[in-house]
C-alpha positions in Angstrom: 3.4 13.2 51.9 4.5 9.8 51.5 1.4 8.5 49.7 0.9 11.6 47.1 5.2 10.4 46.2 3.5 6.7 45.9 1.6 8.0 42.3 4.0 10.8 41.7 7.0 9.2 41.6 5.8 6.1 38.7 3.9 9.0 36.8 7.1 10.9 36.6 9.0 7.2 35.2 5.7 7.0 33.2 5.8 9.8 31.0 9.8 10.7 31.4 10.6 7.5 30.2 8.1 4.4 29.3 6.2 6.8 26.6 8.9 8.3 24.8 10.1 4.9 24.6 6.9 2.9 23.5 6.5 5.9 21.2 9.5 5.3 19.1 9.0 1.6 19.3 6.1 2.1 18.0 6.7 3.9 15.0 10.4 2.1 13.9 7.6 -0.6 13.6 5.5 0.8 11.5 8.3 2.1 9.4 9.1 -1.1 8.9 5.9 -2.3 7.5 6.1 0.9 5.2 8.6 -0.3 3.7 7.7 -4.1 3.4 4.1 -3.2 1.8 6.4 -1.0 -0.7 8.0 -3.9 -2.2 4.4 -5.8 -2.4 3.2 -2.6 -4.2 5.5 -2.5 -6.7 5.7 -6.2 -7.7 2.0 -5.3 -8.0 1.6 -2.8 -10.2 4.2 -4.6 -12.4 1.7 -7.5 -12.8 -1.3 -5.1 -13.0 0.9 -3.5 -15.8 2.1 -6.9 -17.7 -1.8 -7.8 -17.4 -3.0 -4.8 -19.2 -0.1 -5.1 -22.2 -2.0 -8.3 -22.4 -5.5 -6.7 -22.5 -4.5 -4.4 -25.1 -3.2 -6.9 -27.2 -6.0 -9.1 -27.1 -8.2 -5.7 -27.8 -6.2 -4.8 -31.4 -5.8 -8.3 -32.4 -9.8 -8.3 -32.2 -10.3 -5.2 -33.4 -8.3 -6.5 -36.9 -10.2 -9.1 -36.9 -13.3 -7.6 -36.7 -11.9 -4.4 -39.6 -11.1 -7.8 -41.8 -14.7 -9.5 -41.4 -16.7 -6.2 -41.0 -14.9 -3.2 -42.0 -17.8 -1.1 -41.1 -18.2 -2.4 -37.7 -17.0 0.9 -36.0 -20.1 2.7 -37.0 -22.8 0.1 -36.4 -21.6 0.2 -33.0 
């Protein structure tokens, strides 16, 4: 009797109270890194978006240049 309350005994502890609590530990953690990546994300996408403002500048500017030099450019290509 004694021995079978040696394992029952931290099993009950175990799973009444250690898992629960690593459990919820757990996951305020990775809540937290939820919301830190979140910030990352956005800063990136605005850079992705400033980048491709950029690109499409670049792309009309050329594409004028090329209607000025070539104006039938468009259907050779």
């Amino acid at each position: 009797m004694f021995t079978s309350m040696l394992f029952i005994v931290p099993a009950i502890v175990l799973v009444g109270f250690v898992l629960p609590l690593w459990l919820v530990l757990h996951y305020v953690t990775v809540w937290r890194q939820q919301k830190r990546s979140g910030c990352v994300d956005d800063a990136a996408l605005s850079e992705i978006e400033s980048v491709a403002r950029r690109l499409e500048d670049r792309i009309a500017t050329l594409e004028r240049v090329l209607d000025t030099e070539d104006p039938a450019w468009r259907e050779k290509a």
